[in-house]
LUMZA-365485 format. One record per residue (C-alpha): y, x, z; residue number from 1. Coordinates in Angstrom, 2 decimals. Layout:
+---------+---------+---------+-----+
|      c2 |      c1 |      c3 | num |
+---------+---------+---------+-----+
|       Y |       X |       Z | NUM |
...
+---------+---------+---------+-----+
//
This chain:
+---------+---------+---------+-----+
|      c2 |      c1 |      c3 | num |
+---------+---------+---------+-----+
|  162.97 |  -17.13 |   57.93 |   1 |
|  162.73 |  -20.65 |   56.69 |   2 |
|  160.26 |  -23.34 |   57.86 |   3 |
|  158.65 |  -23.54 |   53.97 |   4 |
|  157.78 |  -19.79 |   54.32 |   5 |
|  156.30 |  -19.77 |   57.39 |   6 |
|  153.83 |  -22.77 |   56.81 |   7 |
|  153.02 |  -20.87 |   53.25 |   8 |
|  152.58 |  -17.31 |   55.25 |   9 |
|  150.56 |  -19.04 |   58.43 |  10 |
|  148.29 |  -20.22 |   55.52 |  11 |
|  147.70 |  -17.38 |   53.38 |  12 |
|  147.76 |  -15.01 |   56.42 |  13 |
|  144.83 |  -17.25 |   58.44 |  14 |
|  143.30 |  -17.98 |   55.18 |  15 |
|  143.46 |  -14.42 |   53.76 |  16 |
|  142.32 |  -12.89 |   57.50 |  17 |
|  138.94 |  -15.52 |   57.84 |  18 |
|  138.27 |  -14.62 |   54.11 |  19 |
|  138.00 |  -10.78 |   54.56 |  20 |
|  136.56 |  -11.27 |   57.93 |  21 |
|  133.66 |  -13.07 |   55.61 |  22 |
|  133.65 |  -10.11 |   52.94 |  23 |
|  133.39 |   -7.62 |   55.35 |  24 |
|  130.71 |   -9.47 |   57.20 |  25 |
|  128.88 |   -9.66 |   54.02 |  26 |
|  129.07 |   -6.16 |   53.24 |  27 |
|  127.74 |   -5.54 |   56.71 |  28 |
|  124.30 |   -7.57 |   55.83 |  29 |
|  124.42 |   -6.94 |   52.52 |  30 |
|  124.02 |   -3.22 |   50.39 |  31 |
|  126.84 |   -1.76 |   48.03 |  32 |
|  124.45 |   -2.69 |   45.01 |  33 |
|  123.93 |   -6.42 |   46.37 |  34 |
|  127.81 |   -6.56 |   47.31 |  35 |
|  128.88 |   -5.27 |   43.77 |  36 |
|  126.27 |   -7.42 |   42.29 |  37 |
|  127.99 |  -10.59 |   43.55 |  38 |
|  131.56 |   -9.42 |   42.64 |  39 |
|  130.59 |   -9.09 |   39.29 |  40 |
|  129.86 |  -12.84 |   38.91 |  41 |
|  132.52 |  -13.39 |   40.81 |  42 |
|  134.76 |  -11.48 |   38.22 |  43 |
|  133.46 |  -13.31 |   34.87 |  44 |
|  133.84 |  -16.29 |   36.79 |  45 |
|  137.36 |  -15.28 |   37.72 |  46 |
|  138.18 |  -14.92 |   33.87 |  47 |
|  136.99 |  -18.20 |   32.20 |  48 |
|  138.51 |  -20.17 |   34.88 |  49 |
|  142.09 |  -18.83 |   33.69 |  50 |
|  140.69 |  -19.38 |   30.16 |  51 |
|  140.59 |  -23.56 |   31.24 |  52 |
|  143.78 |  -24.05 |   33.00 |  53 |
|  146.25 |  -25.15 |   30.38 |  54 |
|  149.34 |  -23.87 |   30.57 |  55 |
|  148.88 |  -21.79 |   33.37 |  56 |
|  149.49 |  -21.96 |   37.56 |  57 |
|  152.72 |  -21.19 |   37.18 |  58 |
|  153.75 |  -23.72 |   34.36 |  59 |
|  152.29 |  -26.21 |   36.71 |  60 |
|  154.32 |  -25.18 |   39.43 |  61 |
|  157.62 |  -24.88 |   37.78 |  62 |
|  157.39 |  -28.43 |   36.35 |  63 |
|  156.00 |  -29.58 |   39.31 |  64 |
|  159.56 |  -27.97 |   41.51 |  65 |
|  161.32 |  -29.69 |   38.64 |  66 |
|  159.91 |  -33.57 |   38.87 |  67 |
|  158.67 |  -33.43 |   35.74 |  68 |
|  155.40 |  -35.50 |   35.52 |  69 |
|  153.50 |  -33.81 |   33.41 |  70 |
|  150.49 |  -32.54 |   35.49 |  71 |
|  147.92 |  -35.47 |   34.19 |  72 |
|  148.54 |  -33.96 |   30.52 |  73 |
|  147.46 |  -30.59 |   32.19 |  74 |
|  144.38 |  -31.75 |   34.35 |  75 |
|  143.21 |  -33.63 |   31.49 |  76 |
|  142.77 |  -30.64 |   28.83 |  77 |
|  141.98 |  -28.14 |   31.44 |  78 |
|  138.63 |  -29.99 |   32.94 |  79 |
|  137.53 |  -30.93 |   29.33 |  80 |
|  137.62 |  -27.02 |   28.84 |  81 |
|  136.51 |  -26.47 |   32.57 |  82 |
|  133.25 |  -28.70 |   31.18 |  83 |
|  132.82 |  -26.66 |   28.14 |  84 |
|  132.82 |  -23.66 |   29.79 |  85 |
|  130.30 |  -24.68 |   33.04 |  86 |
|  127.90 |  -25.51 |   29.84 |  87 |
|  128.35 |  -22.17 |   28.43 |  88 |
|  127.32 |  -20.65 |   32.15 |  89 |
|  124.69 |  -22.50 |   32.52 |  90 |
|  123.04 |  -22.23 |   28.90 |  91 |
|  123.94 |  -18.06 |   28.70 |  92 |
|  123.54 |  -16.97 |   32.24 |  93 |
|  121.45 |  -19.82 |   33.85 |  94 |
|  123.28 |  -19.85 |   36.69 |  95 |
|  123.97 |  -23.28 |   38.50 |  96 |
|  125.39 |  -21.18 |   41.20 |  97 |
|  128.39 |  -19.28 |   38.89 |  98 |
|  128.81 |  -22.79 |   37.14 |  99 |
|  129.48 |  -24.35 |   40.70 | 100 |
|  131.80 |  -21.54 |   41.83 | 101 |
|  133.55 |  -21.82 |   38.19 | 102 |
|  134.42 |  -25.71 |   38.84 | 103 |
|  135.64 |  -25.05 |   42.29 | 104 |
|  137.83 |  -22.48 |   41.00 | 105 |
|  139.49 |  -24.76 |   38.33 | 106 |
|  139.95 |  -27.48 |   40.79 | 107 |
|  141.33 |  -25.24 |   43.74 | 108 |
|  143.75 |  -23.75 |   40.95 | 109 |
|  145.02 |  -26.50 |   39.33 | 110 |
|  145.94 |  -28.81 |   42.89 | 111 |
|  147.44 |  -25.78 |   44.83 | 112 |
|  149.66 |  -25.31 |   41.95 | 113 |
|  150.74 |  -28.72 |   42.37 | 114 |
|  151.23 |  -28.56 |   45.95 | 115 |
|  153.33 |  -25.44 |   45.62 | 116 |
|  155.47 |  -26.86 |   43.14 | 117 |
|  156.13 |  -30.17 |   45.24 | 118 |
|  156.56 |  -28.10 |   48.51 | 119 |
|  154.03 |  -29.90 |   50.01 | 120 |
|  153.73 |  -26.84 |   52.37 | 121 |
|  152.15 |  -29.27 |   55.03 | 122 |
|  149.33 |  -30.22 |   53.04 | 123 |
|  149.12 |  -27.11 |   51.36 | 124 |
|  148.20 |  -25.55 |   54.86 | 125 |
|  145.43 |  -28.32 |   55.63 | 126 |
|  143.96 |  -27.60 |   52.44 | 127 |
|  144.09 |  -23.82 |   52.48 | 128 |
|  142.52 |  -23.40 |   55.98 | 129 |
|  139.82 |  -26.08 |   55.43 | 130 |
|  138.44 |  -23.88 |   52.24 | 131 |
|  138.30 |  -20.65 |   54.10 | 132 |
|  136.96 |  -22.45 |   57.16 | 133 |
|  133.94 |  -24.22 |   55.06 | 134 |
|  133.85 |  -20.50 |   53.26 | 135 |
|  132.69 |  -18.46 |   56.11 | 136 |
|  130.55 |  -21.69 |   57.81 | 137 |
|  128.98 |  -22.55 |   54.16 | 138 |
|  128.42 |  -18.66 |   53.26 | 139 |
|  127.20 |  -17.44 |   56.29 | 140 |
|  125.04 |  -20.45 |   57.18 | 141 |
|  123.71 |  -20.66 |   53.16 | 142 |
|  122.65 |  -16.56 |   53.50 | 143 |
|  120.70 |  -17.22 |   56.44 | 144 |
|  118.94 |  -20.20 |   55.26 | 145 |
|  118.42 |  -19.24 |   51.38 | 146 |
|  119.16 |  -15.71 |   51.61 | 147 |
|  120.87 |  -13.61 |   49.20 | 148 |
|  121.15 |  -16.25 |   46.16 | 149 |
|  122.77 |  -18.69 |   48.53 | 150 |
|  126.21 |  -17.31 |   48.81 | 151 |
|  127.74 |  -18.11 |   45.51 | 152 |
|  126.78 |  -21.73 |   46.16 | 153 |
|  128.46 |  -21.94 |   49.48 | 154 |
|  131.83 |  -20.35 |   47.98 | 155 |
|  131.58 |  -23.03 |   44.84 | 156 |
|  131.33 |  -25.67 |   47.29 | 157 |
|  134.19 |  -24.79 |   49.71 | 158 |
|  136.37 |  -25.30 |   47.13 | 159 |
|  135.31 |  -28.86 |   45.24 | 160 |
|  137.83 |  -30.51 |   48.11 | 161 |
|  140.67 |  -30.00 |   46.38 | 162 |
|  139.28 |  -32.74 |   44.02 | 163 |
|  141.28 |  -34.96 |   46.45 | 164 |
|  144.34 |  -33.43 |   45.30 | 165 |
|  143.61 |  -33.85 |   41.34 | 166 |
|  142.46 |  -37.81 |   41.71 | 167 |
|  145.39 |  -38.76 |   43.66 | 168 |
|  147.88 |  -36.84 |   41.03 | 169 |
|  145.75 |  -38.54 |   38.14 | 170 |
|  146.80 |  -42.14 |   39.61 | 171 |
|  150.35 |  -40.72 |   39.37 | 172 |
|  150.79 |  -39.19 |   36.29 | 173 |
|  150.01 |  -40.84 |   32.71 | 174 |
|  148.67 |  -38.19 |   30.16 | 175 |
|  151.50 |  -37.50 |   27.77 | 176 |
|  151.29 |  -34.82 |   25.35 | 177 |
|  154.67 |  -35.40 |   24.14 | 178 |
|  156.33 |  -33.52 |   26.96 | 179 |
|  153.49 |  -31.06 |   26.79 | 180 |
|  154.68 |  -30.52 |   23.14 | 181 |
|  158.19 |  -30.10 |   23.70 | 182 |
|  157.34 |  -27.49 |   26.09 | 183 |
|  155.18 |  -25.72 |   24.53 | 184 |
|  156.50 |  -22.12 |   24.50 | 185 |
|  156.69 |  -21.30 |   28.11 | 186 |
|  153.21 |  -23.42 |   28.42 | 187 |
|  151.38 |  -20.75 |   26.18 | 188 |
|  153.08 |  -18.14 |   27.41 | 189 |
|  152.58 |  -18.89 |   31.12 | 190 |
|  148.81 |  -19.67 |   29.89 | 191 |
|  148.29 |  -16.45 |   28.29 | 192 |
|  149.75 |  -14.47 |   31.16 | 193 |
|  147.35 |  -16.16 |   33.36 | 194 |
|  144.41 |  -15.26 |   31.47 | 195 |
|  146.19 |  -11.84 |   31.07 | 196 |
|  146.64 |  -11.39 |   34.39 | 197 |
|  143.26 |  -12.40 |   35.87 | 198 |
|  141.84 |  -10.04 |   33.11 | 199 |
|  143.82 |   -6.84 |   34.63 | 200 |
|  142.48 |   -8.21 |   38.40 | 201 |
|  138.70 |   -8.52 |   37.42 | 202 |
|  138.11 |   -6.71 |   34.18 | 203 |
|  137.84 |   -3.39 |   35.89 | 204 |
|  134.61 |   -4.70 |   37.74 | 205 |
|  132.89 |   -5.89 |   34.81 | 206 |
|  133.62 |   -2.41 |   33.31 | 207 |
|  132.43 |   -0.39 |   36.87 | 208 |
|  129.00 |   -2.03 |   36.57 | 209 |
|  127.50 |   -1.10 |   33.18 | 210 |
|  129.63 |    2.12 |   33.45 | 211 |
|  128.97 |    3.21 |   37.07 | 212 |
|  126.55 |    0.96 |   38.53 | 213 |
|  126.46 |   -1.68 |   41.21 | 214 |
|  126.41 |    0.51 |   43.88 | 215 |
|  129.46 |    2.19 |   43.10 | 216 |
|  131.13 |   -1.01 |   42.35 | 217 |
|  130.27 |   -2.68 |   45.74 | 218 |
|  132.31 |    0.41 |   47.01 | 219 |
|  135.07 |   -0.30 |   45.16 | 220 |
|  135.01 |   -4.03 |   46.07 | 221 |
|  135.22 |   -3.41 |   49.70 | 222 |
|  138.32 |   -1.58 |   49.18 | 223 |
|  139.88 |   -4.37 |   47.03 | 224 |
|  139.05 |   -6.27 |   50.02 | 225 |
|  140.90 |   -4.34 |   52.37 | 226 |
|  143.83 |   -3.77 |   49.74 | 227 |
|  143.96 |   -8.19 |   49.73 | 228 |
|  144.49 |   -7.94 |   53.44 | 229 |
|  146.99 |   -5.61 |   53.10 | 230 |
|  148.95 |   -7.89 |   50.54 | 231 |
|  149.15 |  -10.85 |   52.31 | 232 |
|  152.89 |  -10.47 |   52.61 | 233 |
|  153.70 |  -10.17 |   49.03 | 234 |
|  151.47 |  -12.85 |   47.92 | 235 |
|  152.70 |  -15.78 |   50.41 | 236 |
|  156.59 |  -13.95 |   48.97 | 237 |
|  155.63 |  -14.88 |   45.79 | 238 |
|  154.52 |  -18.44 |   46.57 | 239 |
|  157.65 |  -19.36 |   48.31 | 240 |
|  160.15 |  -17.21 |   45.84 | 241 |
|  158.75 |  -19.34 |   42.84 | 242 |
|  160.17 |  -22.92 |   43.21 | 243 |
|  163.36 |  -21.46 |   44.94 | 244 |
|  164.18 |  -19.65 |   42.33 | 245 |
|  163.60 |  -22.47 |   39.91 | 246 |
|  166.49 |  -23.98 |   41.89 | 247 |
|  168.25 |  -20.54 |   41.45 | 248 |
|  168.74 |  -20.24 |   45.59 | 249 |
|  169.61 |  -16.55 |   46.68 | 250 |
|  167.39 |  -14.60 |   49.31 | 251 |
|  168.52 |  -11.38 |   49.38 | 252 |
|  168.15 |  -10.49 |   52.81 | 253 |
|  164.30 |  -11.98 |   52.75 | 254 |
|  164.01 |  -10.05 |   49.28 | 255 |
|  165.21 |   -6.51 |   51.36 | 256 |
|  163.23 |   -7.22 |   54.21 | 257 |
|  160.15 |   -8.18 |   51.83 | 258 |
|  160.51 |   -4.33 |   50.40 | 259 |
|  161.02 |   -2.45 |   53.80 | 260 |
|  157.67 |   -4.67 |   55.29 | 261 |
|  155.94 |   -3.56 |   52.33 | 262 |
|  156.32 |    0.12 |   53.48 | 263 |
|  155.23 |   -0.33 |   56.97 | 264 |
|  152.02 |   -1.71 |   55.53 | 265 |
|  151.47 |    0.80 |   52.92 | 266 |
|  151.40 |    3.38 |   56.06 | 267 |
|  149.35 |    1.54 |   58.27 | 268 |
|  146.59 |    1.42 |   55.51 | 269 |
|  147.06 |    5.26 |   55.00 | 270 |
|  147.11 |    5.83 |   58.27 | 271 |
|  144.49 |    3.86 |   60.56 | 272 |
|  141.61 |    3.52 |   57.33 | 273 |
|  139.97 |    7.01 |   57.97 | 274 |
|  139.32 |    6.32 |   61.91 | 275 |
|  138.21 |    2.69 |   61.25 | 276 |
|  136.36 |    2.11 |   58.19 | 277 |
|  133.69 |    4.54 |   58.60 | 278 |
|  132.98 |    3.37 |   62.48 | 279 |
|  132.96 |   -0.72 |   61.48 | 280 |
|  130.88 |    0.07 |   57.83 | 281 |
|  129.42 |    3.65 |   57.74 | 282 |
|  127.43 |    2.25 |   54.56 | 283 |
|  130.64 |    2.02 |   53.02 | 284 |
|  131.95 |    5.40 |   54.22 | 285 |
|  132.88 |    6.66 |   50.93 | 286 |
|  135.36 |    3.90 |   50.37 | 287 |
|  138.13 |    5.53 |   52.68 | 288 |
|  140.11 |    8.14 |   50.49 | 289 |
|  140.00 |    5.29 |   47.58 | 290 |
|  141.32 |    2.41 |   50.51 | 291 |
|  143.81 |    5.18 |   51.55 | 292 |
|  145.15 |    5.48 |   47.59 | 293 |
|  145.37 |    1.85 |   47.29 | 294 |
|  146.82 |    0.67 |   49.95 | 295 |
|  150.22 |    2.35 |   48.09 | 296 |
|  150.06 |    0.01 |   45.95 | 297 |
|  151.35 |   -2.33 |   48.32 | 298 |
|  154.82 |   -1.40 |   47.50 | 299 |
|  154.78 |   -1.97 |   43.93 | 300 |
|  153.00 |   -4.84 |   44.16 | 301 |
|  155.67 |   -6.33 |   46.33 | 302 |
|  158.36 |   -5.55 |   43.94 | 303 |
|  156.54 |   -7.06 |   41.22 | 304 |
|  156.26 |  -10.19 |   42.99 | 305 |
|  159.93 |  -10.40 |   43.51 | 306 |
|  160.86 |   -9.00 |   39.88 | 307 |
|  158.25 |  -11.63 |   38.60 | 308 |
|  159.54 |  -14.65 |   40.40 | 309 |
|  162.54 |  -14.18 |   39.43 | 310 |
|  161.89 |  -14.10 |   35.51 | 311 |
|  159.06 |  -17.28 |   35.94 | 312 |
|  162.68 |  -19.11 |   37.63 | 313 |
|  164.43 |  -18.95 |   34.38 | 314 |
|  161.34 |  -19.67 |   32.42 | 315 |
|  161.31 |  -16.29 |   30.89 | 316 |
|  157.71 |  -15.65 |   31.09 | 317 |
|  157.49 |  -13.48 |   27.96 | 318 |
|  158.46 |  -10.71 |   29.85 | 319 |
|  155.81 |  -10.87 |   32.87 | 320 |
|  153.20 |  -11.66 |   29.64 | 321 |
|  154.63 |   -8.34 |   28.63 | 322 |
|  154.19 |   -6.56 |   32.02 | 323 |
|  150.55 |   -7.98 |   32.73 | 324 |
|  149.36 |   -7.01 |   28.70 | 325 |
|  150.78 |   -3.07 |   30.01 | 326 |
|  148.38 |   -3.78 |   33.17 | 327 |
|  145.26 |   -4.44 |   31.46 | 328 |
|  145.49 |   -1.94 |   28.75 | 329 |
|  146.36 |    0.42 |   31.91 | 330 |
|  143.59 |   -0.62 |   33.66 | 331 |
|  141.03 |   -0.21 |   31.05 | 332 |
|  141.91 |    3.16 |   29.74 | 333 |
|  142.37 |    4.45 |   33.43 | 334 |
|  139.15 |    2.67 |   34.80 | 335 |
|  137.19 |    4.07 |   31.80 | 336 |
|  138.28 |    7.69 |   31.58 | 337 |
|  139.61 |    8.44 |   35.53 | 338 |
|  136.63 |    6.43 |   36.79 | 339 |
|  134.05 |    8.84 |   34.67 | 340 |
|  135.50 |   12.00 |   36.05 | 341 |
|  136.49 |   11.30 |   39.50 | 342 |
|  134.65 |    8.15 |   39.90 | 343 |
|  135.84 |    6.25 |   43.02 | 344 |
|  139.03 |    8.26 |   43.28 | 345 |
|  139.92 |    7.82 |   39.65 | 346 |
|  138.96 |    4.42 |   40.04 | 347 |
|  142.09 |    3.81 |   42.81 | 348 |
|  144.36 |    5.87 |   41.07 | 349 |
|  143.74 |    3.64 |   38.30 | 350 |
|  144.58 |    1.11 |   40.48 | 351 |
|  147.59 |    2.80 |   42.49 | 352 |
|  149.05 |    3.43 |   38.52 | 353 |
|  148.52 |    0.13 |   36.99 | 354 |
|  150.27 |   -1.40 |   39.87 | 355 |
|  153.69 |    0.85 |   38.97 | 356 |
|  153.43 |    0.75 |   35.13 | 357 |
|  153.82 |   -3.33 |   35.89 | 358 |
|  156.31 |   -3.10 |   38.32 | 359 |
|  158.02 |   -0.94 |   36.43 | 360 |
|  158.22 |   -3.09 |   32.94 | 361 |
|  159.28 |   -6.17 |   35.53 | 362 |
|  162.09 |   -4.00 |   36.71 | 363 |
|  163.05 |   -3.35 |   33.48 | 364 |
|  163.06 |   -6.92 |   32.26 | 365 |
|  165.86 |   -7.83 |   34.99 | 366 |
|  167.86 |   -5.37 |   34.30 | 367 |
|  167.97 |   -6.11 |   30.53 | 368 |
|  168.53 |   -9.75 |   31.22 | 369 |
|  171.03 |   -9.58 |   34.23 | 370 |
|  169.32 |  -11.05 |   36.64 | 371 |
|  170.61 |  -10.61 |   39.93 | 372 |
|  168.47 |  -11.25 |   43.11 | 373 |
+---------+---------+---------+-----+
//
C-alpha cells in the first residue's frame, strides 16, 4: 500500500503490540480485582479528557489536512479546561496519580491529532513508539519500586512528551477565535461525538464495577485488551482514511482488502483464544468464551471505520454523532440488563451488538447521502 500507511500501521501495530504485552504482563502480577480496579480510573479518566479537547480529535485533524491554522485557538481552550478538570481530580478523588494520567492524555490527544492531520507520519512514528516504550519501562519499573499505586503514575508520565508537539504548534499558530467561530458547527459536533464516543468505550466499566464488582470487571478488561490487539488494522485504516478523504482520494481496493483482513482476524481470535488464554493467564480463564464473542466485532468495527471516515471527509459529522449516541444508549441498556443475567457473556454480547447497531447507522448514513467509497 502507500508509504503514509505503512509508517501509520508500523506505529500503531509496534505501539499497540508493546502496550498489550504491558497489560497482559500486568494482569499476570496483578489480580482481576486489582486489574479492574485500575481500569476503572483509567475509564473516568478516559471521559473528562474528551470533555477538555475542544472541538474534538477529529476537527483538529481535518483542519489540520486542510492548512487551516487554527490549532492554537484549540490548545488554548482545551488546557484551560484540561486545568479545571485536573483540580476537580485532585479535590474529589485525591488522586495526583489520575490527575497526572488525565494531563498526559489531553496532551497526547491534542498533538497526535495534529500530526495526523499534517501527515507528519515520520514524527508521528517517533512519538508513538517512544510513549509505549517509556510505558512498559516506566510501569513495570514504577510497580516494582512503589508497588501497586505506582502504575498510574508511570502511564501519566509516558505521555507528558508530546508537550513538545503542543509548544512548537503554539509558536506557530496565533489564537483566533474568529475562525473557531465561523466553524463552529462541525467543531461542536465533532466535540460532542468525541465525548460521545469515549463514553460508549469506557462507560460500560464504570457501570461493571458498582454493578458486578472489580473482579468481574478485571475479566472483562483483559478481553478488551485482547479485542485492541485484534483491531490494530482498523484503527491505523482509520488514521490514514481520514485526511485522504478530506482530499476526496479513492481507495477502493485498500477499502476491500481492509474488509476481507478484518475476517481473517475475527477467526483467528475465535479460533486460537481457547488453547492460549487459559495456558498464558489461567487466573483469567473465564475470559475465553467472552474474548471468543468479541473478537467478531472486528468486522463491524472495521466497516465503521471506513463508513465513518468517509462522512468526517465531507464534514458531515452529525451522522457519526448520531451513530456513537445509538452506541452508548446500546451499551448501557445491554451492559445493565445482559450483564445481570449472563454476566461476562452478556457483557460481550453487549459488546459484539453495540459494535453492529453503529456500523449499521454509519452504513445507513452513506447510503442516504451518496457517498461512494
Amino acid at each position: 500500500m502507500k508509504k503514509g500507511i505503512s509508517i501509520i500501521g508500523f506505529a500503531d501495530g509496534i505501539g499497540t503490540i508493546i502496550g498489550v504485552v504491558f497489560w497482559f504482563y500486568m494482569a499476570s502480577v496483578l489480580v482481576p480485582e486489582q486489574y479492574g480496579n485500575m481500569f476503572y480510573f483509567l475509564g473516568i479518566t478516559g471521559i473528562i479528557s474528551y470533555f477538555t479537547i475542544v472541538g474534538g480529535q477529529n476537527a483538529i485533524t481535518v483542519y489540520a489536512a486542510k492548512n487551516l491554522n487554527i490549532q492554537g485557538t484549540f490548545y488554548f481552550l482545551s488546557l484551560v479546561l484540561g486545568l479545571i478538570a485536573i483540580l476537580f481530580i485532585v479535590v474529589i478523588f485525591n488522586r495526583v496519580d489520575v490527575a497526572l494520567v488525565l494531563l498526559g492524555y489531553i496532551v497526547s490527544n491534542l498533538a497526535i491529532s495534529y500530526l495526523l492531520g499534517k501527515k507528519l507520519h515520520q514524527t508521528y512514528l517517533k512519538y508513538a513508539l517512544t510513549q509505549k516504550i517509556l510505558l512498559i519501562t516506566l510501569g513495570i519499573g514504577f510497580f516494582y519500586v512503589f508497588g501497586f499505586d505506582g502504575i498510574l503514575y508511570a502511564i501519566g508520565l509516558s505521555y507528558l512528551f508530546y508537550g513538545v508537539i503542543i509548544c512548537k504548534s503554539f509558536k506557530n499558530s496565533r489564537i483566533d477565535f474568529s475562525l473557531f467561530k465561523s466553524r463552529m458547527g462541525f467543531i461542536m459536533n465533532d466535540y460532542f461525538m468525541g465525548i460521545v464516543n469515549v463514553a460508549r468505550s469506557q462507560t460500560d466499566k464504570l457501570i461493571i464495577a458498582p454493578l458486578l464488582g472489580f473482579a468481574l470487571l478485571g475479566n472483562y478488561s483483559l478481553a478488551l485488551q485482547v479485542v485492541m490487539a485484534l483491531t490494530i488494522f482498523p484503527n491505523v485504516l482509520f488514521k490514514y482514511l481520514l485526511p485522504e478523504e478530506v482530499e476526496r482520494k479513492s481507495n477502493k481496493k485498500l477499502k476491500g482488502a481492509s474488509i476481507i483482513i478484518s475476517i481473517s482476524i475475527a477467526i483467528l481470535g475465535l479460533t486460537l483464544t481457547p488453547s492460549i488464554l487459559p495456558e498464558i493467564f489461567p487466573k483469567y480463564a473465564d475470559s475465553v468464551e467472552a474474548i471468543q464473542i468479541m473478537s467478531l466485532a472486528v468486522i463491524p468495527i472495521t466497516v465503521n471505520m471506513i463508513y465513518t471516515s468517509q462522512l468526517l471527509g465531507l464534514e458531515k459529522s452529525k451522522f457519526v454523532l448520531i451513530g456513537r449516541l445509538v452506541a452508548l444508549v446500546t451499551i448501557i441498556i445491554a451492559t445493565i440488563i445482559l450483564g445481570t443475567f449472563y454476566e461476562l457473556i452478556g457483557l460481550a454480547l453487549a459488546f459484539l451488538l453495540t459494535s453492529i447497531l453503529q456500523t449499521t447507522v454509519s452504513a445507513y448514513a452513506n447510503y442516504r447521502l451518496k457517498i461512494s467509497p
